[in-house]
C-alpha beads as a LAMMPS data file, in Angstrom:
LAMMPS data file: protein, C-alpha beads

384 atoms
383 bonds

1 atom types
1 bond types

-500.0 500.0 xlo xhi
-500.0 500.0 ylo yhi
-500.0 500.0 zlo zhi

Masses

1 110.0

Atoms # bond

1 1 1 -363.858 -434.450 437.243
2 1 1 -361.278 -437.047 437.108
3 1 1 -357.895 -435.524 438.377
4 1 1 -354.500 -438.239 438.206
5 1 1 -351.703 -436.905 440.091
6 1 1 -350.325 -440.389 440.289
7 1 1 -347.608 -440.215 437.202
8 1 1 -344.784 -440.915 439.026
9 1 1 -346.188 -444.506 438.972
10 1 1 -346.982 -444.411 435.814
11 1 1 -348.145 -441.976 433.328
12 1 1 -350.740 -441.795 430.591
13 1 1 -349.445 -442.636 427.165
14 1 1 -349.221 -439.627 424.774
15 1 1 -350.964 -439.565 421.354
16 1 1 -347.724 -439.443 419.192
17 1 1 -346.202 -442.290 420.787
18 1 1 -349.087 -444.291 420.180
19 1 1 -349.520 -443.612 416.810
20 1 1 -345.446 -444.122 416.268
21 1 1 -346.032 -447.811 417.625
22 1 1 -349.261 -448.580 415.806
23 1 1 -347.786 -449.572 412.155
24 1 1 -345.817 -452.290 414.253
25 1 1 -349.144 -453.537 416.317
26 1 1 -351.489 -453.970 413.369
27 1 1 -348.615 -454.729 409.660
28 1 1 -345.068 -454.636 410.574
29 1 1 -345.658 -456.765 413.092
30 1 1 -342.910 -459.459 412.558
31 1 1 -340.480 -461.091 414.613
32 1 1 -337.534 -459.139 414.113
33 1 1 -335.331 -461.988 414.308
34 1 1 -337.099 -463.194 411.035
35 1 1 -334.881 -463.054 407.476
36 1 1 -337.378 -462.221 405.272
37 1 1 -338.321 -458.430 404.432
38 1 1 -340.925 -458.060 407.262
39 1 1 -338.628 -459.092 409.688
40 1 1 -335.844 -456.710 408.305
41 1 1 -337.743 -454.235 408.700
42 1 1 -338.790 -454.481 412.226
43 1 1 -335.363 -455.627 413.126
44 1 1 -334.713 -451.988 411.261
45 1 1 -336.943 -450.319 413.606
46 1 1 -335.575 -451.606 417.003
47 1 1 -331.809 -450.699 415.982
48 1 1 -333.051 -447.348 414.899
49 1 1 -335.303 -446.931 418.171
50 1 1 -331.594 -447.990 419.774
51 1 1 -329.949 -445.285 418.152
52 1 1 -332.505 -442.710 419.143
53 1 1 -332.196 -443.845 422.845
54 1 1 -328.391 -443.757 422.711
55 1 1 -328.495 -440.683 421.232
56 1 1 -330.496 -438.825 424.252
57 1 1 -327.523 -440.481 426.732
58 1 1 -324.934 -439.199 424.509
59 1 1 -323.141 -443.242 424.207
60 1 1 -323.072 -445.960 421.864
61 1 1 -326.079 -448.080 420.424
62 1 1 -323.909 -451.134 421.740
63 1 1 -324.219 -449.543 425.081
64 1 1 -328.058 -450.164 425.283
65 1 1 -330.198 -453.192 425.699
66 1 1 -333.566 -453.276 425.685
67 1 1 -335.739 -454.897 428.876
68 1 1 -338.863 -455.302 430.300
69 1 1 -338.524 -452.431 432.671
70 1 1 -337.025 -450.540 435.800
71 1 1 -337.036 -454.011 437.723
72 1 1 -335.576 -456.114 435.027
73 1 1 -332.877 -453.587 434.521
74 1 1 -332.019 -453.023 438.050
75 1 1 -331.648 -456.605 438.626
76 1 1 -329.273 -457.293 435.560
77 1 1 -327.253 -454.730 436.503
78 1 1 -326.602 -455.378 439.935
79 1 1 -325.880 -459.404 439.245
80 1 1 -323.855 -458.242 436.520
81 1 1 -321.745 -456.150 439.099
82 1 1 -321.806 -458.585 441.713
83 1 1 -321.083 -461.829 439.529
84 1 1 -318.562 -460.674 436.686
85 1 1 -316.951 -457.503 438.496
86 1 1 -316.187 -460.334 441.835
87 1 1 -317.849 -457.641 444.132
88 1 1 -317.999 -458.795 447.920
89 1 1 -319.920 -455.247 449.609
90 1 1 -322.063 -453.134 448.369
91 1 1 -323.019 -449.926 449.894
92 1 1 -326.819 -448.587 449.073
93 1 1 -329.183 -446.882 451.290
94 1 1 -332.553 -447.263 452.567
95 1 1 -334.061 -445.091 450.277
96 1 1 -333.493 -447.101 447.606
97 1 1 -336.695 -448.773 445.044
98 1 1 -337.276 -452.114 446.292
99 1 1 -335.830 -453.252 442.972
100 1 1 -332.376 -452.704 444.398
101 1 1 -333.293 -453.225 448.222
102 1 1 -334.490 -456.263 447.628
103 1 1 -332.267 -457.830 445.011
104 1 1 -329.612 -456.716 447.599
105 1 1 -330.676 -457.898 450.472
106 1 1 -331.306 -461.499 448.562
107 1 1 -327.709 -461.641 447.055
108 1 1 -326.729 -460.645 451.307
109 1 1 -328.669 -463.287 453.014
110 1 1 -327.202 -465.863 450.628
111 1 1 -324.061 -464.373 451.864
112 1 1 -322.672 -463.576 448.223
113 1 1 -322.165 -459.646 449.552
114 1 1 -322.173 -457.896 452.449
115 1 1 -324.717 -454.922 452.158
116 1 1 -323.366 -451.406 453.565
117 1 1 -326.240 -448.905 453.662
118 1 1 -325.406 -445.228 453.869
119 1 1 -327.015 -442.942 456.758
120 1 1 -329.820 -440.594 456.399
121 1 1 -331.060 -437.579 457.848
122 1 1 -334.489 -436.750 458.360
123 1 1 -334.814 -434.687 455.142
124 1 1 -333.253 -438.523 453.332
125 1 1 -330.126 -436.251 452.341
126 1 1 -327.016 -438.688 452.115
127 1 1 -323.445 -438.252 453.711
128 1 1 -320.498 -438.325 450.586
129 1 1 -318.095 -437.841 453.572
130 1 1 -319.383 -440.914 454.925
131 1 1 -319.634 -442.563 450.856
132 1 1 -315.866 -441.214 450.662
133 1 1 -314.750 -443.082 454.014
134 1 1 -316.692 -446.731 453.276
135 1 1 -315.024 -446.771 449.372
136 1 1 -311.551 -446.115 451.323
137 1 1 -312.085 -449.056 453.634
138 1 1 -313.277 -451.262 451.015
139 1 1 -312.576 -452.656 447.866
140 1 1 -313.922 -453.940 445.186
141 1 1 -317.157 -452.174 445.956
142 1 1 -320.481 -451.477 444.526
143 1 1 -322.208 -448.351 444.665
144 1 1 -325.886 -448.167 444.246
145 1 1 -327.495 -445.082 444.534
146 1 1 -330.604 -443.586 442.846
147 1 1 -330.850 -440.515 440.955
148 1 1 -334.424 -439.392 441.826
149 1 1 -336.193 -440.622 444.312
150 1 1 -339.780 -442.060 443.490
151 1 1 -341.379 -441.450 446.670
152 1 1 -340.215 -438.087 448.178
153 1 1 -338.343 -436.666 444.979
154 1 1 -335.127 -436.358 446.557
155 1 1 -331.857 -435.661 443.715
156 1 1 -329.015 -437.382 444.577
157 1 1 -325.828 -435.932 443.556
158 1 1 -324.638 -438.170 441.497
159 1 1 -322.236 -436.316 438.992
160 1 1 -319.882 -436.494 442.998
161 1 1 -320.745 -439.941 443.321
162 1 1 -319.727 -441.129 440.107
163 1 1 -316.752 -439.040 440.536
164 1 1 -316.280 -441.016 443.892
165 1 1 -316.533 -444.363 442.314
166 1 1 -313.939 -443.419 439.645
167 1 1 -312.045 -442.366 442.242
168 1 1 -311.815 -445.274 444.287
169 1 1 -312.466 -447.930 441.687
170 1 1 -315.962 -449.177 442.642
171 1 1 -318.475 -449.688 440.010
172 1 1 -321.718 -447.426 440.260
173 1 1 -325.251 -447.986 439.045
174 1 1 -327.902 -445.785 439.230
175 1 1 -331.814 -446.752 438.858
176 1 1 -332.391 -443.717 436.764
177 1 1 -336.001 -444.540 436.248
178 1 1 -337.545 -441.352 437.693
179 1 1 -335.134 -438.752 435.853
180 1 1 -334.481 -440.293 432.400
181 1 1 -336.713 -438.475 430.214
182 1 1 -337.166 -435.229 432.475
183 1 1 -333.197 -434.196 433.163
184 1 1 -330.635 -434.573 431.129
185 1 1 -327.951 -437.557 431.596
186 1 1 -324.715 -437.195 429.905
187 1 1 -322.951 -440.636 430.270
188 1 1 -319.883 -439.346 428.328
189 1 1 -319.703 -436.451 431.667
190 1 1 -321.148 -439.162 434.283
191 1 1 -319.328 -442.269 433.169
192 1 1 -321.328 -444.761 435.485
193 1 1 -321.267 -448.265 434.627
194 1 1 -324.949 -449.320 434.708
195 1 1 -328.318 -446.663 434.310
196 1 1 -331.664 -447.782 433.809
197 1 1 -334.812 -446.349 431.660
198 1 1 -338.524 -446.698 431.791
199 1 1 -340.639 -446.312 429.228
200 1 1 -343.758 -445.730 431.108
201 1 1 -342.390 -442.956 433.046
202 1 1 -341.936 -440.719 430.212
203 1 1 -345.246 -441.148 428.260
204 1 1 -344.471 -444.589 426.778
205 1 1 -345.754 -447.681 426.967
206 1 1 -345.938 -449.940 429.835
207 1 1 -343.512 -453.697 429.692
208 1 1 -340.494 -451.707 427.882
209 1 1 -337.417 -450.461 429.385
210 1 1 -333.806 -450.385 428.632
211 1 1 -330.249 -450.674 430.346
212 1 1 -327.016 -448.821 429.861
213 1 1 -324.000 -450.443 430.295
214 1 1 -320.979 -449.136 429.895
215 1 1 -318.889 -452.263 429.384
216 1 1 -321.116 -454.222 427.625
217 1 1 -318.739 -457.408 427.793
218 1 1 -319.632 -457.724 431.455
219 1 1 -322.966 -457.591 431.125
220 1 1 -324.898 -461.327 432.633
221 1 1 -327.614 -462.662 430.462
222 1 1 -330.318 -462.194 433.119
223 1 1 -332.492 -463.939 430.774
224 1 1 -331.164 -467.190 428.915
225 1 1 -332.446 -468.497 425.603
226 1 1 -331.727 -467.353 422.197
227 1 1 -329.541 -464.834 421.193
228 1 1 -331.007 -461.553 421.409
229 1 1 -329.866 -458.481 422.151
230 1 1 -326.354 -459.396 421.557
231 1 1 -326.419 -462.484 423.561
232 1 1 -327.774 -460.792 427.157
233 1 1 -331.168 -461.033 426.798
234 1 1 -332.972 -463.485 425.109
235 1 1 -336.521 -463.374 424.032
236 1 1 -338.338 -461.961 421.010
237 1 1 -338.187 -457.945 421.134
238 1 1 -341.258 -456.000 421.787
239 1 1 -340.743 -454.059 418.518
240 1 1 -344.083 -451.646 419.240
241 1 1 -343.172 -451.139 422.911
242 1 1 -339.430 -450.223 421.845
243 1 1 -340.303 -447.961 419.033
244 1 1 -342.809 -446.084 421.514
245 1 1 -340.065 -445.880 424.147
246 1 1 -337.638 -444.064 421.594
247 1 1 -340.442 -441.970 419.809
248 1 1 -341.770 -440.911 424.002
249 1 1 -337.703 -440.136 424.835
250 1 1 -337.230 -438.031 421.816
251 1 1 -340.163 -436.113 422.317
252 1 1 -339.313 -435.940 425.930
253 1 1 -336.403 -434.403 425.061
254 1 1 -336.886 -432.343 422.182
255 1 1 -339.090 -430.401 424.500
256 1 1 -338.025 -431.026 427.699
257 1 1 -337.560 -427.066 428.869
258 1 1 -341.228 -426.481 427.840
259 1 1 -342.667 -429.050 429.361
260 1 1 -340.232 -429.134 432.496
261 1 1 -341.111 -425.491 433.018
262 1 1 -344.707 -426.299 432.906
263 1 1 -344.260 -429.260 435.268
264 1 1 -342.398 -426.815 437.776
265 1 1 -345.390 -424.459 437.760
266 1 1 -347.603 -427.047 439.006
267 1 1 -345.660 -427.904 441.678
268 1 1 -345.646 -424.702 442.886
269 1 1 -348.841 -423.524 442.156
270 1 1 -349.932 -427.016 444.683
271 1 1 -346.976 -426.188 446.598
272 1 1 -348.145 -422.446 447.485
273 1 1 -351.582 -423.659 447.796
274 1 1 -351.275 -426.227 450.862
275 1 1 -348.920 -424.281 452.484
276 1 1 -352.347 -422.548 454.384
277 1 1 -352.964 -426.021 455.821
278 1 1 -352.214 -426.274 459.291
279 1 1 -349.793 -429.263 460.746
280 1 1 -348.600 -430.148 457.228
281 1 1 -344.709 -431.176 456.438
282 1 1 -343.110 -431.687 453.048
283 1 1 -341.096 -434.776 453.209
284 1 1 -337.962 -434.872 452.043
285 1 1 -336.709 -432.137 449.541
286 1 1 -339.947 -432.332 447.719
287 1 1 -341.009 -428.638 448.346
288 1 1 -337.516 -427.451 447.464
289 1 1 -336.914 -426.847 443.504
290 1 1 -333.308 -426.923 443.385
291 1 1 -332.763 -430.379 445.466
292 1 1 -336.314 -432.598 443.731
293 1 1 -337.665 -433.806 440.875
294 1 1 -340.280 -431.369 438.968
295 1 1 -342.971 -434.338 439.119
296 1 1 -343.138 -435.019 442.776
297 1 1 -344.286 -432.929 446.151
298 1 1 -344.680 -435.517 449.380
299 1 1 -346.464 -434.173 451.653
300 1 1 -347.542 -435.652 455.360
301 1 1 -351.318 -434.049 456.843
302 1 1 -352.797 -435.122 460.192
303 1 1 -355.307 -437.920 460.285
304 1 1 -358.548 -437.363 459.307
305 1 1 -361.736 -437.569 462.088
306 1 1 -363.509 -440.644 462.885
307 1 1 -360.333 -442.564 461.178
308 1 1 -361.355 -441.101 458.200
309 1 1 -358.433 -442.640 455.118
310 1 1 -357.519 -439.925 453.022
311 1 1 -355.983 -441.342 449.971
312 1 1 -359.543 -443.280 450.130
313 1 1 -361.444 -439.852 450.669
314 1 1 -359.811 -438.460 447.609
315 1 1 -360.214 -441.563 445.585
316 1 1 -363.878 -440.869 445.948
317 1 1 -363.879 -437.289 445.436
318 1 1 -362.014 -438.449 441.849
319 1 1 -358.808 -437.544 442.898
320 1 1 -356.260 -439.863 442.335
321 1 1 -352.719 -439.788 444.341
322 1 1 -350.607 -442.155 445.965
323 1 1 -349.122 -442.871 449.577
324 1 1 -345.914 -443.767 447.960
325 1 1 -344.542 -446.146 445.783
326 1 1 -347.189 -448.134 443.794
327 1 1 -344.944 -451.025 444.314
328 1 1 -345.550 -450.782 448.162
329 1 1 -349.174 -449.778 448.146
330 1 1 -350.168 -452.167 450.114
331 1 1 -347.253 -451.476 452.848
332 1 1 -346.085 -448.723 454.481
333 1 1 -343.439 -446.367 453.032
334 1 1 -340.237 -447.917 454.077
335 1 1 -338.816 -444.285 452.328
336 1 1 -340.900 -442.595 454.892
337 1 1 -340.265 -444.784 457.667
338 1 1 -336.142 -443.924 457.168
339 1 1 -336.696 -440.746 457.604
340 1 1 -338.221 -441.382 460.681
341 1 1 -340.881 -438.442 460.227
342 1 1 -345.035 -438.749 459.604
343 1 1 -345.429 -441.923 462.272
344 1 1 -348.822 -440.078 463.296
345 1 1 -349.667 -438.835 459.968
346 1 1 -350.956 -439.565 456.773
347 1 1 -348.237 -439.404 453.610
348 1 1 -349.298 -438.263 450.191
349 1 1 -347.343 -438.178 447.224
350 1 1 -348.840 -435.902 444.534
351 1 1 -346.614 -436.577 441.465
352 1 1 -347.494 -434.484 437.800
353 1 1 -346.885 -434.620 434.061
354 1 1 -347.457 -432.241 431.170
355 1 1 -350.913 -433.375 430.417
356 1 1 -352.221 -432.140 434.514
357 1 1 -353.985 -428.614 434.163
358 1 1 -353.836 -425.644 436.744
359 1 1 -357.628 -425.912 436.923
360 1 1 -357.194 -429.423 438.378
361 1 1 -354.381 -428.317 440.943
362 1 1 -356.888 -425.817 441.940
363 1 1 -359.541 -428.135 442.697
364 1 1 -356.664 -430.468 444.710
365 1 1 -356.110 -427.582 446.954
366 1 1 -359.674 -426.859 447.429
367 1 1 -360.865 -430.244 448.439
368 1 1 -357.902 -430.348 450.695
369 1 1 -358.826 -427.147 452.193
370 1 1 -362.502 -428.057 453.003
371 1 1 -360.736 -431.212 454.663
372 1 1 -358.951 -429.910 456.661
373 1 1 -361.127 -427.370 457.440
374 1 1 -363.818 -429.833 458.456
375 1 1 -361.519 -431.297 460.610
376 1 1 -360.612 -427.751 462.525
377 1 1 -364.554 -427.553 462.991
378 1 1 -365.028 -431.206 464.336
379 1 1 -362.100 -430.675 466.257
380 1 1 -363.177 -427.122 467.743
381 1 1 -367.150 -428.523 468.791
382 1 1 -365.074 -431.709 470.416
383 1 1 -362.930 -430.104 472.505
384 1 1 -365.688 -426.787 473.642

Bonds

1 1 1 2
2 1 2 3
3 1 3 4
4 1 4 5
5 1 5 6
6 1 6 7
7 1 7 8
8 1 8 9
9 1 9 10
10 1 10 11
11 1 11 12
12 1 12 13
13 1 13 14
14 1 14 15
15 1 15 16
16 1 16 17
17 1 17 18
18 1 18 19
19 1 19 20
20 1 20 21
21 1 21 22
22 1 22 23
23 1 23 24
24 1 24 25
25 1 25 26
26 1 26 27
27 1 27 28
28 1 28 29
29 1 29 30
30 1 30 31
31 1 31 32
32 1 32 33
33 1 33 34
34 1 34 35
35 1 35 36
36 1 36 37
37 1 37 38
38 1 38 39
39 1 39 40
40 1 40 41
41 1 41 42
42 1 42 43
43 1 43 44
44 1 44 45
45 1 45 46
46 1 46 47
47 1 47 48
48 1 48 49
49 1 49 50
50 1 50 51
51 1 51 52
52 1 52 53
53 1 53 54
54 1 54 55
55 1 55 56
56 1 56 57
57 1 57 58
58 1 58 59
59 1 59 60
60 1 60 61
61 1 61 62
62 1 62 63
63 1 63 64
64 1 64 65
65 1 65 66
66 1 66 67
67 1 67 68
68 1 68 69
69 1 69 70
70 1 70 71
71 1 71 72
72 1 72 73
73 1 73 74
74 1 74 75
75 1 75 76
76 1 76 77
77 1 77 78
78 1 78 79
79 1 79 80
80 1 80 81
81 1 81 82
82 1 82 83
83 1 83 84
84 1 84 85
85 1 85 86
86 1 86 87
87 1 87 88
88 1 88 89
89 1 89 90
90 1 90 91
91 1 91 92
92 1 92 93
93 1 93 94
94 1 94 95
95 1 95 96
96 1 96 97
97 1 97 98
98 1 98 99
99 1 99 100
100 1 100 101
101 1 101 102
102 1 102 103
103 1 103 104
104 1 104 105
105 1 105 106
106 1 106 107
107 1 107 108
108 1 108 109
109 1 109 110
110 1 110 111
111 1 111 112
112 1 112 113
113 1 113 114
114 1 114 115
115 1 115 116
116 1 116 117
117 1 117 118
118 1 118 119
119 1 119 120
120 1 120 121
121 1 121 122
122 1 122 123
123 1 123 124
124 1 124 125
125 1 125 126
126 1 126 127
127 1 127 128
128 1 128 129
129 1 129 130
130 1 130 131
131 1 131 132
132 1 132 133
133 1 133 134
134 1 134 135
135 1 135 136
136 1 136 137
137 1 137 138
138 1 138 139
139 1 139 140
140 1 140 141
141 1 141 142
142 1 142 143
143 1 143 144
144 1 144 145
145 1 145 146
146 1 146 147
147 1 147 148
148 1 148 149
149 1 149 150
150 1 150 151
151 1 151 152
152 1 152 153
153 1 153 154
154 1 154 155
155 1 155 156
156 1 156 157
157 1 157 158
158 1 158 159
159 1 159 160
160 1 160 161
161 1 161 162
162 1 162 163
163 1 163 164
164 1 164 165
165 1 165 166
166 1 166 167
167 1 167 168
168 1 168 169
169 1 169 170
170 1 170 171
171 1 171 172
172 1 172 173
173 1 173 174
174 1 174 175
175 1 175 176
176 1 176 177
177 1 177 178
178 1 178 179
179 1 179 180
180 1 180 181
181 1 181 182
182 1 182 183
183 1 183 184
184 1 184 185
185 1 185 186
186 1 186 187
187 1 187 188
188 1 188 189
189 1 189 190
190 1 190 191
191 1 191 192
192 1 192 193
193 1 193 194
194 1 194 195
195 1 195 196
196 1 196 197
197 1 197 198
198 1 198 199
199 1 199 200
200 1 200 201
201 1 201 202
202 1 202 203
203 1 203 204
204 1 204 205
205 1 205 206
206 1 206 207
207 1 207 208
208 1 208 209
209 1 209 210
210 1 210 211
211 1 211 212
212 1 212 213
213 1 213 214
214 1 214 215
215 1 215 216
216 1 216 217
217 1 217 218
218 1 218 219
219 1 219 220
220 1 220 221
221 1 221 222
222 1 222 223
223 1 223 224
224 1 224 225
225 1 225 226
226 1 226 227
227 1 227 228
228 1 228 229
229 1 229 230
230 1 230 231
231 1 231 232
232 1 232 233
233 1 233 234
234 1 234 235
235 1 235 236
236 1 236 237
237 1 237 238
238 1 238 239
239 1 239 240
240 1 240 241
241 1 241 242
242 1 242 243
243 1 243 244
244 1 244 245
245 1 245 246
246 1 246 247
247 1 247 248
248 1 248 249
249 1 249 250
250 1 250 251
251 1 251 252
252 1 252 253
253 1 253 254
254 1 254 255
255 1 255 256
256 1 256 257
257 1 257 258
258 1 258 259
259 1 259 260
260 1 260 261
261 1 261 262
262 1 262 263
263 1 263 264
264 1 264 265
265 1 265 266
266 1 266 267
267 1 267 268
268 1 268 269
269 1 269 270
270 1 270 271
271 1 271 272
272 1 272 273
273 1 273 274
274 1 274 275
275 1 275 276
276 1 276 277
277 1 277 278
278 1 278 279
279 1 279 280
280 1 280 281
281 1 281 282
282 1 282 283
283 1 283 284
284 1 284 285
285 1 285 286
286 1 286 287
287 1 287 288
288 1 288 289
289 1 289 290
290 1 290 291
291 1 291 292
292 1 292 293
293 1 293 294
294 1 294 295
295 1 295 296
296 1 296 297
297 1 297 298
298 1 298 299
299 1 299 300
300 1 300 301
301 1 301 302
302 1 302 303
303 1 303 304
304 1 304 305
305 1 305 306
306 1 306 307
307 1 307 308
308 1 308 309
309 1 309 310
310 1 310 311
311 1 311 312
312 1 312 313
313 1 313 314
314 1 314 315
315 1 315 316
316 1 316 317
317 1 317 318
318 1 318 319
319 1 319 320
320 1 320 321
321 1 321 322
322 1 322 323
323 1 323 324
324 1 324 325
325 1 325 326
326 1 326 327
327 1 327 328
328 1 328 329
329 1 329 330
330 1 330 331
331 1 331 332
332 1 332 333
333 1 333 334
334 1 334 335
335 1 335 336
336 1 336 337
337 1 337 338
338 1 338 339
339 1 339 340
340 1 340 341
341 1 341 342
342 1 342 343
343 1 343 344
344 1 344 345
345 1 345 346
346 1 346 347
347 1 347 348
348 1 348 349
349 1 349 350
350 1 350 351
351 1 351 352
352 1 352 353
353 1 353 354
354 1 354 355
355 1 355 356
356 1 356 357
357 1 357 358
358 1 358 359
359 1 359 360
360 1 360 361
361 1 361 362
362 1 362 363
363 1 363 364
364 1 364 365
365 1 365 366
366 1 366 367
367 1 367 368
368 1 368 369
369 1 369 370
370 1 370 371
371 1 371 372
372 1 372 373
373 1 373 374
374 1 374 375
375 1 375 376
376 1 376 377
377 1 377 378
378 1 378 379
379 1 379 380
380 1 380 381
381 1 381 382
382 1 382 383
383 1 383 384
């Protein structure tokens, strides 16, 4: 058995949304910026995929422009901020996808912006007092702050920090990436300047994303050529990955209590089922419903024996999970590290979707038991 628990990575692509993108992989596969009737028609397809994906943020088709991804959006928007908005500080925290922390700290070290990042506590929950003081103090600012957090699941209030920005002037962009197609964003109620969707987060395809901006006049053509999408991002659309992004969102959507209900009950049932594990912590707000994303439960274990790795031990037992980010596999967490919790300990983040089974959660907890349980024997015969 096969078990992925990995989907806040990425996840699998469902069957509908492959079979909405296949007319435009195999006969209307024209460039849409063509004039003749086969390019009409996929032009057709990508404004009506626009209007679907507008629809689900309550805002304007103008308002959305389509992108390679979470990274290409994150970096449009926060150049766009920085460049046409005449932004000199930014305030962020450390928690933040390397998307932002690193397009950030780039546009800092070329001393374009001085980067402000927002303290922590060891559960990654963020001070608005201390948001509410810095946007006093200065001006223009940037706010860029995360909805859901990718690594320990975290929700960030950000209804009060777009209220906060309003407040006090300062533009606000959220990487939206993990919630967007699992909890609903009302940009007419949120009013933030920039948000940002992936398609592959929700059951689409992978290489397809899209940006909202709410002034679209001050968006910066991260991408320079020809004249697509309105003039801010040039390059010929990805008609099939677009159309499966807005036929994923819908369905996400149009069924999002069902399936978020089912999500939730995984959680818990893994949630309920580790708890007998000895010397285990939840990181963050991950084993807390009310305060983290349905999809994700970090949890840190004790090492293994005889240096044993454990994401490698359950990559051979066909069990496939993640330490953290996917774009950091290869690093520690830096999430992890802010919290300053798990420096002796081993950090797994078990992250679900509607196509994961109970069964499969069952057989998570039992490896994990007869782990661990190993462990207490080894343990017990070295220390008798």
């Amino acid at each position: 058995m096969s078990i992925y628990l990995d989907n806040a990575a990425t996840t699998p692509l469902a069957s509908e949304v492959f079979t909405a993108m296949k007319p435009f992989i195999f006969e209307s596969f024209a460039n849409p910026s063509s004039a003749h009737a086969l390019g009409r028609y996929a032009r057709e397809a990508v404004e009506r995929s626009r209007e679907i994906i507008a629809d689900t943020l309550y805002t304007e088709p103008g308002n959305i422009f389509f992108t390679s991804g979470g990274t290409e959006g994150d970096n449009t928007a926060l150049l766009s901020a920085v460049y046409n908005h005449n932004i000199r500080v930014v305030i962020t925290s450390r928690l933040e996808h390397y998307a932002v922390l690193n397009t950030l700290k780039a546009l800092a070290d070329s001393g374009i912006i001085r980067l402000v990042y927002l303290e922590n506590d060891s559960k990654g929950k963020l001070s608005l007092t201390e948001l509410d003081t810095l946007l006093k103090n200065e001006e223009p600012a940037l706010i860029s702050l995360m909805h859901g957090n990718n690594e320990i699941g975290n929700l960030n209030p950000i209804l009060e920090i777009a209220d906060l920005a309003e407040h006090h002037g300062a533009i606000f962009h959220s990487d939206t990436v993990q919630t967007i197609g699992h909890i609903d964003i009302n940009t007419r109620r949120l009013a933030p300047d920039f948000l940002v969707g992936s398609a592959h987060k929700f059951h689409g395809p992978k290489g397809v994303g899209f940006l909202y901006a709410k002034e679209p006049a001050n968006l910066r053509a991260f991408i320079k050529g020809g004249g697509q999408e309105s003039g801010k991002r040039a390059g010929t659309e990805n008609v099939a990955g677009i159309v499966g992004m807005a036929a994923a969102l819908q369905h996400a959507y149009d069924n999002q209590n069902l399936y978020e209900t089912y999500i939730h009950s995984l959680k818990k049932r893994l949630l309920n089922g580790l708890t007998s594990l000895s010397e285990i912590n939840f990181n963050g707000y991950s084993d807390h419903p009310d305060k983290s994303l349905s999809t994700v439960l970090s949890v840190s274990l004790p090492a293994l024996p005889n240096g044993a790795d454990l994401l490698r031990t359950l990559d051979r037992a066909g069990i496939f999970v993640s330490g953290g980010s996917a774009c950091s596999s290869n690093h520690s967490s830096h999430v992890i590290e802010a919290l300053g919790t798990g420096k002796n300990e081993e950090t797994i983040r078990f992250s679900f979707s509607r196509f994961n089974t109970e069964a499969e959660i069952d057989e998570v907890v039992a490896q994990l038991n007869s782990l661990y349980r190993n462990r207490q024997e080894q343990s017990n015969l070295l220390y008798a």
